[in-house]
C-alpha positions as CSV (number, residue, x, y, z in Angstrom):
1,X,0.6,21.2,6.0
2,X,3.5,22.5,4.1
3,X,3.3,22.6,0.7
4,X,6.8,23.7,-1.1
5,X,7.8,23.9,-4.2
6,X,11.5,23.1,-5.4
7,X,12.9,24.1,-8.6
8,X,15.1,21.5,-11.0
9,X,15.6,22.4,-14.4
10,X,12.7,24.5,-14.8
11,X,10.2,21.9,-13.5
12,X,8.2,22.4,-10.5
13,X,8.0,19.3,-8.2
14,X,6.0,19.5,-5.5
15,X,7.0,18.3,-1.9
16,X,5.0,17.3,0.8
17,X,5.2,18.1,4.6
18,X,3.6,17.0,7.8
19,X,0.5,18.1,9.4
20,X,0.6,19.8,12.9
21,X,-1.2,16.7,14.2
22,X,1.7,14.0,12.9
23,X,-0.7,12.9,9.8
24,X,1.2,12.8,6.7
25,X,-1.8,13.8,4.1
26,X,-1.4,13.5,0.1
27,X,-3.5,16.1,-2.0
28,X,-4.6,14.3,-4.9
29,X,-5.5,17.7,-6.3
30,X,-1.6,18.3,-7.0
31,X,-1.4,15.6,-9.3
32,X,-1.5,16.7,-13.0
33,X,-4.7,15.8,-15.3
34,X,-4.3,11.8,-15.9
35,X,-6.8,8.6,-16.0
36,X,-4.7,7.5,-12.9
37,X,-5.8,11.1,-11.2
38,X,-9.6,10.3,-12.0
39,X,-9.6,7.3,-10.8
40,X,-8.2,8.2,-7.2
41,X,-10.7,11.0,-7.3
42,X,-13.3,8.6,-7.9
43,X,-12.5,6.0,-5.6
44,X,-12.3,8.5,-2.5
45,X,-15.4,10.3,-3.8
46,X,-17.2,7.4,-2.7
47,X,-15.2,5.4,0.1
48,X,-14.4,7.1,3.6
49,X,-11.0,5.5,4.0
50,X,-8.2,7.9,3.7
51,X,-7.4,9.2,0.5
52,X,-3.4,7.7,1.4
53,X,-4.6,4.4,1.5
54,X,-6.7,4.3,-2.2
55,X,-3.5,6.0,-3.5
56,X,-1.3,3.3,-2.6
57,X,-4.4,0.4,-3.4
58,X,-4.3,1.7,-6.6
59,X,-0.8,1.6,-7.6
60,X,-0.7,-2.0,-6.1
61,X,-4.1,-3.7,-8.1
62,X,-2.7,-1.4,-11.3
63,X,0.4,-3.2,-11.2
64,X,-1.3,-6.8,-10.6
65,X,-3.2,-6.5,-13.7
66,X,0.0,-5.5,-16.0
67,X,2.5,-8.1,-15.3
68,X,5.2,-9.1,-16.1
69,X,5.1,-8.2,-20.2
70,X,6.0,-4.5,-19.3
71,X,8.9,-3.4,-18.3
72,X,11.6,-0.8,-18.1
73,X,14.9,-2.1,-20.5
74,X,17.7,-0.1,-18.0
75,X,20.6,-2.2,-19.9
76,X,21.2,-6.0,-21.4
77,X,21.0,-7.2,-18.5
78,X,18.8,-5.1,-16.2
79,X,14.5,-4.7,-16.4
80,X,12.8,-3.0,-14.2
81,X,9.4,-4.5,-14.1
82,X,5.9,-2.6,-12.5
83,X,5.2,-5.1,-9.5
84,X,4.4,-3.1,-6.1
85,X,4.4,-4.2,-2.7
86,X,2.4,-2.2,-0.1
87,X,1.0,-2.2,3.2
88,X,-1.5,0.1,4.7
89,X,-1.1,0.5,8.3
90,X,-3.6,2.3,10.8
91,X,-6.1,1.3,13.8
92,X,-8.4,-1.6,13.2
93,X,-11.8,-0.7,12.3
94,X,-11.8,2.5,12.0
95,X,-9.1,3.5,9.4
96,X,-11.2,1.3,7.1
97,X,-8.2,-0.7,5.3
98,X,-10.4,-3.3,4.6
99,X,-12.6,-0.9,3.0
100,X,-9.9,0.7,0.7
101,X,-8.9,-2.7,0.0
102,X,-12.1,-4.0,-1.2
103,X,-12.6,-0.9,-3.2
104,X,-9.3,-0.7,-5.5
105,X,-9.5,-4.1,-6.1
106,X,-13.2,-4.7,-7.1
107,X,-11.9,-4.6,-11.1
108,X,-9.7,-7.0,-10.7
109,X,-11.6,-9.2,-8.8
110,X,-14.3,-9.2,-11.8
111,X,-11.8,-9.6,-14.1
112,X,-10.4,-12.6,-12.0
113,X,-13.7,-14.3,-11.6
114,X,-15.0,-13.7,-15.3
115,X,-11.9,-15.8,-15.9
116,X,-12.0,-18.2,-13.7
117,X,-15.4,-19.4,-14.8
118,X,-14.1,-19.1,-18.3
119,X,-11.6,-21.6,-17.4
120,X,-13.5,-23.8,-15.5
121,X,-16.4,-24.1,-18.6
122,X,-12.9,-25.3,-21.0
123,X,-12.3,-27.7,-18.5
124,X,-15.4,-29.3,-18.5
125,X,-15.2,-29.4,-22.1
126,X,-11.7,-31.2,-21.9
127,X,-13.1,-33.5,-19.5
128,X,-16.1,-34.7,-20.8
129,X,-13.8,-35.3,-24.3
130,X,-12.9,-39.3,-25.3
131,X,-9.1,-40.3,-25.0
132,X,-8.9,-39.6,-28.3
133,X,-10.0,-36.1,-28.5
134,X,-7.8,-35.5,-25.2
135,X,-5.0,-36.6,-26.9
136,X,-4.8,-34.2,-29.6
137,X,-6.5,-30.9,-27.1
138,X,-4.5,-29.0,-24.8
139,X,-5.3,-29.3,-21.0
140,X,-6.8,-26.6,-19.9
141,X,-4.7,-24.1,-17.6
142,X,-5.9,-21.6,-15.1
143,X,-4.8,-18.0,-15.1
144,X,-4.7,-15.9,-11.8
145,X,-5.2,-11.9,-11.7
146,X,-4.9,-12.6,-7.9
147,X,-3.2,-14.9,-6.1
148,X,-4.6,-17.3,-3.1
149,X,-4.6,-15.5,-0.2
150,X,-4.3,-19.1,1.9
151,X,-1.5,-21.2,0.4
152,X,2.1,-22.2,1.5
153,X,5.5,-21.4,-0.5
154,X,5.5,-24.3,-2.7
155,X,1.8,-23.7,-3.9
156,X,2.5,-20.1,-4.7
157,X,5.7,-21.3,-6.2
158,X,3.8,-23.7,-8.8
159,X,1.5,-20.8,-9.3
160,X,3.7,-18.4,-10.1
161,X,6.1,-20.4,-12.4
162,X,3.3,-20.5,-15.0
163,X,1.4,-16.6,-14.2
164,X,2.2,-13.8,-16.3
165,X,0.9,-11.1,-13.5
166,X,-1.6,-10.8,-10.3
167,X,-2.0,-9.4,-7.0
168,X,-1.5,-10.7,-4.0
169,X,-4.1,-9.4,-1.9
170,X,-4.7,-9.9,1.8
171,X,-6.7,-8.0,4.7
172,X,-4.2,-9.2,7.7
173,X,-0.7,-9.0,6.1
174,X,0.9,-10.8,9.4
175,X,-1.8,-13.8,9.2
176,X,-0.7,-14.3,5.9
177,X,3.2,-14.6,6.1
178,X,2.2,-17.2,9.1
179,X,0.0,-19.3,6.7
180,X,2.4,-18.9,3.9
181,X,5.2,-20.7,6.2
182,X,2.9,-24.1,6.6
183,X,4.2,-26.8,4.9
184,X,8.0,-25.7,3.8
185,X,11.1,-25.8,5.3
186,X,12.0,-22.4,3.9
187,X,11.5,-18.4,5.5
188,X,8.3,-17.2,3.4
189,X,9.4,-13.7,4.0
190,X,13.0,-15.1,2.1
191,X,11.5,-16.2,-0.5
192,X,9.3,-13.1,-1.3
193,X,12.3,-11.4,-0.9
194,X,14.3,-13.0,-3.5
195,X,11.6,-12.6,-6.0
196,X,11.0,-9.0,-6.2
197,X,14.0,-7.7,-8.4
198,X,12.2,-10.5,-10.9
199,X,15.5,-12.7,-11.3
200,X,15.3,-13.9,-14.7
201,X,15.7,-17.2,-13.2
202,X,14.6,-18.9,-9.6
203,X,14.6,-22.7,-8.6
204,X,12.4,-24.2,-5.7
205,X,14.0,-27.1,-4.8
206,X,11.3,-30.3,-3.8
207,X,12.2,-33.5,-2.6
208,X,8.8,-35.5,-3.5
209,X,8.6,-34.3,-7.0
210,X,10.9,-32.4,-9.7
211,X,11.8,-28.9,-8.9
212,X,10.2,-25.6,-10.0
213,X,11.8,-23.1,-11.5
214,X,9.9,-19.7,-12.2
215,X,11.2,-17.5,-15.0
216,X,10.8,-13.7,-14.2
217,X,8.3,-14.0,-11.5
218,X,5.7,-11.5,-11.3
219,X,3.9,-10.4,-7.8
220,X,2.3,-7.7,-6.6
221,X,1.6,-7.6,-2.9
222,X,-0.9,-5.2,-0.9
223,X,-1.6,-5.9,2.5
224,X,-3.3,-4.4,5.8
225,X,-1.9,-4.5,9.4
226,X,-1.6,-2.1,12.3
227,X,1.5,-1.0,13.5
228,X,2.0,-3.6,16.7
229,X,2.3,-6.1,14.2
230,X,4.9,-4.5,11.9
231,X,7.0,-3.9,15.4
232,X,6.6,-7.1,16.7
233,X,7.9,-9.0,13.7
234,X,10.3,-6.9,12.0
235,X,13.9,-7.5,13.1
236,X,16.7,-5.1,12.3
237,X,18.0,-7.5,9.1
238,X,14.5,-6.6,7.5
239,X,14.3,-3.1,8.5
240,X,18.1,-2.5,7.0
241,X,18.0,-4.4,3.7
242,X,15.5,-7.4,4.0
243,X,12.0,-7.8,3.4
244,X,10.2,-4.9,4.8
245,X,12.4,-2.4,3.0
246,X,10.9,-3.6,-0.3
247,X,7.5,-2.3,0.7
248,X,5.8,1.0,0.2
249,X,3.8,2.5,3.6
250,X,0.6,4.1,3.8
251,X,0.2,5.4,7.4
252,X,-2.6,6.5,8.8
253,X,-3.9,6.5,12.8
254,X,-6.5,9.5,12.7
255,X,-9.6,9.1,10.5
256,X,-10.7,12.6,8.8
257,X,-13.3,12.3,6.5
258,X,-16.9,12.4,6.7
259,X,-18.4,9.2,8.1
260,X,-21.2,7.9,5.2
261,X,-23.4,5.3,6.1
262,X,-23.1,2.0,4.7
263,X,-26.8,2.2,2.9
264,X,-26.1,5.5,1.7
265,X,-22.8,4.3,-0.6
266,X,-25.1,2.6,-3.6
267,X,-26.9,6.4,-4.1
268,X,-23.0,7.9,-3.7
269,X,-21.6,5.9,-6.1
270,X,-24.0,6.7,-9.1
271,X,-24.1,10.5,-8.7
272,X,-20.2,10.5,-8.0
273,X,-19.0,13.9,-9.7
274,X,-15.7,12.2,-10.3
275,X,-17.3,9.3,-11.9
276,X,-14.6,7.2,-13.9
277,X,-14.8,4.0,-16.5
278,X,-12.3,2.1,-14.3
279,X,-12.9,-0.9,-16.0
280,X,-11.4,0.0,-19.3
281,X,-8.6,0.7,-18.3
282,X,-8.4,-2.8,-16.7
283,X,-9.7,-4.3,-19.9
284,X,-6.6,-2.2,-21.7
285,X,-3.9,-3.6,-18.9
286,X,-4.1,-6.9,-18.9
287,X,-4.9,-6.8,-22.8
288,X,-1.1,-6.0,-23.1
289,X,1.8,-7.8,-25.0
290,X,5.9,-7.4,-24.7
291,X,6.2,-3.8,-23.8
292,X,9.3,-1.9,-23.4
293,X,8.9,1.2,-21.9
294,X,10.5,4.6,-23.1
295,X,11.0,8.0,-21.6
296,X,11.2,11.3,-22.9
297,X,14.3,13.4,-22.6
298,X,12.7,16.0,-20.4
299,X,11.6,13.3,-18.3
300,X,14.6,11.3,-18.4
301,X,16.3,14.4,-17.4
302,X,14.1,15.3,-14.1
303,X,14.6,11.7,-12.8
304,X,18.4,11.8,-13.5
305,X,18.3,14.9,-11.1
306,X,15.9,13.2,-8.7
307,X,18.3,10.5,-8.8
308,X,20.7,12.4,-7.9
309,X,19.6,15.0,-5.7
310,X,18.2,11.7,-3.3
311,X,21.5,9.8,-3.4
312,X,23.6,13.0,-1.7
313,X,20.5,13.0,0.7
314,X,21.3,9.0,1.2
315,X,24.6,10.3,2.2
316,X,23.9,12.4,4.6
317,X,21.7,10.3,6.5
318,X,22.4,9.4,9.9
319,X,20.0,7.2,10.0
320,X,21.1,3.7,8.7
321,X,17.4,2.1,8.6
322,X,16.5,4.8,6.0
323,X,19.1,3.7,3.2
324,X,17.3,0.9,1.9
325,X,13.8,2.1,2.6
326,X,14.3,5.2,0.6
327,X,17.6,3.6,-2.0
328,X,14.3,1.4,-3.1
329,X,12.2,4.4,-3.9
330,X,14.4,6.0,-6.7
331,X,13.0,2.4,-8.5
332,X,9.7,2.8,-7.4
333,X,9.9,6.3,-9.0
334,X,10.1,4.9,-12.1
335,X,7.4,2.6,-11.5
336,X,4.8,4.8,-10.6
337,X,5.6,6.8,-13.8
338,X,5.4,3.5,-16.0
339,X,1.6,3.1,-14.2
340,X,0.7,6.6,-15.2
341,X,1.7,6.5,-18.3
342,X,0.1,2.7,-19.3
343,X,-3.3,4.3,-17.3
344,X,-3.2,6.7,-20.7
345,X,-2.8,4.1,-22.9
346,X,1.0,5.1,-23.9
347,X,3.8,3.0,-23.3
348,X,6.3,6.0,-23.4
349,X,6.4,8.4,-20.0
350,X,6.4,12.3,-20.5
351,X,7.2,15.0,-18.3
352,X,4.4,14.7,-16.6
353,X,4.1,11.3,-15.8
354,X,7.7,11.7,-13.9
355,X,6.4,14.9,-12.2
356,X,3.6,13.1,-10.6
357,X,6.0,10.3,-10.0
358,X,8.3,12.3,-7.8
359,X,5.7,13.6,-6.1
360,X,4.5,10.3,-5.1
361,X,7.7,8.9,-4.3
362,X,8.1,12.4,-2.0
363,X,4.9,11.1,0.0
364,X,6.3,7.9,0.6
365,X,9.7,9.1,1.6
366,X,8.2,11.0,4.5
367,X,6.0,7.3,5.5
368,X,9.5,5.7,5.6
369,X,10.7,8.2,8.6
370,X,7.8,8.4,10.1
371,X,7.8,4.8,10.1
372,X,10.9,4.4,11.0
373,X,11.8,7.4,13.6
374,X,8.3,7.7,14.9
375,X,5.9,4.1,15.1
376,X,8.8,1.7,15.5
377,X,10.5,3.3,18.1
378,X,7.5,4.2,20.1
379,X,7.2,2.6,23.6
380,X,3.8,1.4,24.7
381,X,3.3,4.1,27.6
382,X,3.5,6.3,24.3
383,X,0.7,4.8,22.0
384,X,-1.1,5.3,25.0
385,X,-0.4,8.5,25.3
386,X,-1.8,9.3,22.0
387,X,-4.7,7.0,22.0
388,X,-6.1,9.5,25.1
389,X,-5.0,12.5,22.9
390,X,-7.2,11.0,19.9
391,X,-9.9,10.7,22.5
392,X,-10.1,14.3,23.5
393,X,-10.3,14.9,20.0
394,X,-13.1,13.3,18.5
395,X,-15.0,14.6,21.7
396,X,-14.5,18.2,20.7
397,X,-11.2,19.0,22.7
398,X,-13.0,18.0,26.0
399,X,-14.0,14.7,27.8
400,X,-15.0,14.3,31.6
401,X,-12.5,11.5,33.2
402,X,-15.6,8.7,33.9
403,X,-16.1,9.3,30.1
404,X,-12.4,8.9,29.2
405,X,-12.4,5.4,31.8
406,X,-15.2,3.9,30.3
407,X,-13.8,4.5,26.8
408,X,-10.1,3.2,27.0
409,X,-9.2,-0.4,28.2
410,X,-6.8,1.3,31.6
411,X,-7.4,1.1,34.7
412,X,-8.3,3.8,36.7
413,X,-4.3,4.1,38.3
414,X,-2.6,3.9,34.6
415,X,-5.3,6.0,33.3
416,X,-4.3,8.8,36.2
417,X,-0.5,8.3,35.4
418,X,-1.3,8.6,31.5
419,X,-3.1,11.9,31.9
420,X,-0.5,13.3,34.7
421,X,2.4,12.8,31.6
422,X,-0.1,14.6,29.2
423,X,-1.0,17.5,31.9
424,X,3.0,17.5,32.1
425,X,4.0,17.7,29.0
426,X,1.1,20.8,28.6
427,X,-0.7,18.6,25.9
428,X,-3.6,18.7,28.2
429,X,-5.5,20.1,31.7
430,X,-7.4,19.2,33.7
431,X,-10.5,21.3,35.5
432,X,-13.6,20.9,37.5
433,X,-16.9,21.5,36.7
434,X,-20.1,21.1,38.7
435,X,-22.7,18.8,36.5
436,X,-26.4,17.6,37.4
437,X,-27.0,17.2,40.6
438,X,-24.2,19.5,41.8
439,X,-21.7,17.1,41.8
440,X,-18.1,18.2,41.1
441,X,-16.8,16.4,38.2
442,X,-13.0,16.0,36.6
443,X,-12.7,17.1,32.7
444,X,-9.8,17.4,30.5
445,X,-9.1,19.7,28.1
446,X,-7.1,19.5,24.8
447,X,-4.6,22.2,24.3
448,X,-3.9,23.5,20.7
């Protein structure tokens, strides 16, 4: 993988490239010396799902737990609040999204639950209270650090007209748009949409009860799917400017770390060299009040050039997809440098904060176009294609063909046209080798 370095102003930032085998990789290592640094470390010191995916996890549960009381004060009439939006997208099963899931959002989860039985415990109170009593107490309300994965637009609506953060978490992103259409005459994905500038004002119209109206709305999203569903339900609205634009992408088909068995994690975790207190900085996050964030002038200064160094590139695009994929990560820039810098306790971001910033924003730049110019437009025939490629690999660069059949869900005839492409195109060949028995048996080769 390339690894070059680009010089603005004096300051180095790092860009990333792709592998030889299509993987786009992020080295942690690049990343200056921050608590948001240890605790990616830490998190894929212990987990075997891809370091990409606990990067973006992280980002997405660190902004649930902030909300809505820090922001970025642009001008009078512009915040730019720290909610993310993500999806991880790779194979089921064995990209372990789940996994990563689970992992980056165990904090908050304790946090949520610790909460949630705190509120439950004042309700009882407030129930078992005379008329009386109830008359002068307050009702008890429920908080939410994360949202309910099962619930329809008017339920989330209610919700977040009275939340001051959380994270909307869920394991199959496309089940979830589906159950969050039940019930309302609305587009769910319209309504996310609309809410993640955080108007300062939004009305849900109801016509059983009064209307809600949520002031600055505050949602994080982080999701999992595979790539058939992103295909199959994006049309070219939300790839231009719509919903799916809004989102960062974590991609990754081949899995590349060493496999640890489940019983083995407990010992991992405890003798973890990159051991990290995650849970203060939780504690610190959602501890916070009104913040305005503020920026040095050296880092002001490498984001203005960012900024403008990625708009002449928006120019010269020729792709028009791109535009508001990538127009959305100058903001997201920001963001992640606003996480960084709250991860340290300080609500103003330095030089390095923004440093570490653009070079996240540089990782998801190259998701975007390989999302764009390589996943979406691949035809079936093609996934195939590299589906019996992936094969060859994790056998060592060599499979026999009954091996290959019993392994892939083709029938023998496709299987034969698959691999004739492949020997084609020289990604593979095919030879014969006598086995037990002296049988002469069919094996393909990968070609490096």
């Amino acid at each position: 993988m390339s690894d070059v370095l680009l010089k603005n102003s004096d300051v180095e930032i790092r860009e990333l490239g792709t592998a030889k085998d299509g993987e786009i990789r992020f080295d942690i290592t690049k990343l200056n010396a921050s608590n948001f640094k240890r605790m990616v470390q830490y998190y894929d010191s212990i987990s075997i799902s891809p370091v990409e995916y606990l990067l973006t996890g992280t980002l997405a549960a660190l902004s649930g737990a902030i909300g809505k009381s820090v922001y970025f004060p642009i001008t009078s009439s512009m915040k730019v609040y720290l909610n993310i939006w993500a999806v991880l997208i790779g194979r089921s099963t064995i990209m372990r999204k789940t996994t990563a899931l689970n992992l980056v959002t165990e904090d908050l989860q304790r946090i949520h639950t610790k909460n949630y039985n705190r509120y439950l415990r004042a309700l009882e109170e407030y129930e078992n209270m005379s008329k009386e009593e109830k008359k002068k107490a307050v009702k008890p309300k429920r908080s939410y650090f994360l949202f309910p994965s099962d619930s329809t637009v008017e339920s989330l609506a209610q919700i977040l007209s009275e939340s001051k953060r959380g994270l909307l978490l869920h394991s199959e992103f496309g089940s979830f748009l589906q159950q969050l259409n039940r019930g309302y005459s609305g587009d769910a994905k319209q309504f996310l949409t609309n809410l993640y500038d955080n108007p300062l004002s939004y009305e849900i119209s109801r016509t059983t009860r009064e209307n809600t109206i949520l002031v600055r709305p505050f949602i994080s999203i982080l999701g999992a799917s595979t790539i058939d569903w992103v295909r199959e339900n994006s049309t070219d609205v939300d790839l231009r400017s719509g919903f799916f634009a809004r989102f960062l992408y974590a991609i990754r088909n081949v899995p590349d770390k060493e496999f640890i068995p489940l019983l083995k994690l407990k010992s991992l975790t405890k003798r973890s060299e990159f051991y990290f207190d995650i849970r203060s900085v939780y504690e610190h996050l959602i501890d916070l009040n009104e913040t305005e964030l503020e920026i040095t002038e050296e880092a002001s200064e490498l984001h203005i050039n960012y900024d403008i160094q990625s708009f002449k590139e928006l120019l010269n695009s020729e792709n028009d997809n791109e535009l508001s994929f990538k127009a959305r990560l100058l903001i997201y820039c920001l963001k992640f440098a606003g996480i960084i810098a709250l991860t340290e306790g300080r609500s103003i971001v330095t030089l390095s904060d923004m440093q570490d910033a653009i070079h996240i924003t540089n990782y998801y730049k190259l998701t975007v176009e390989q999302l764009l110019n390589n996943e979406l437009t691949k035809d079936e025939f093609a996934r195939k294609e590299e589906n019996i490629l992936r094969k060859l690999k994790l056998k060592g660069g060599k499979i026999s063909r009954t091996n290959l059949l019993n392994s892939v869900p083709y029938k023998a005839k496709e299987l034969d046209e698959i691999l004739g492409n492949l020997i084609e195109k020289e990604k593979i060949q095919e030879i014969k080798e006598r086995v037990e028995g002296g049988k002469s048996t069919r094996f393909y080769l990968l070609i490096k």
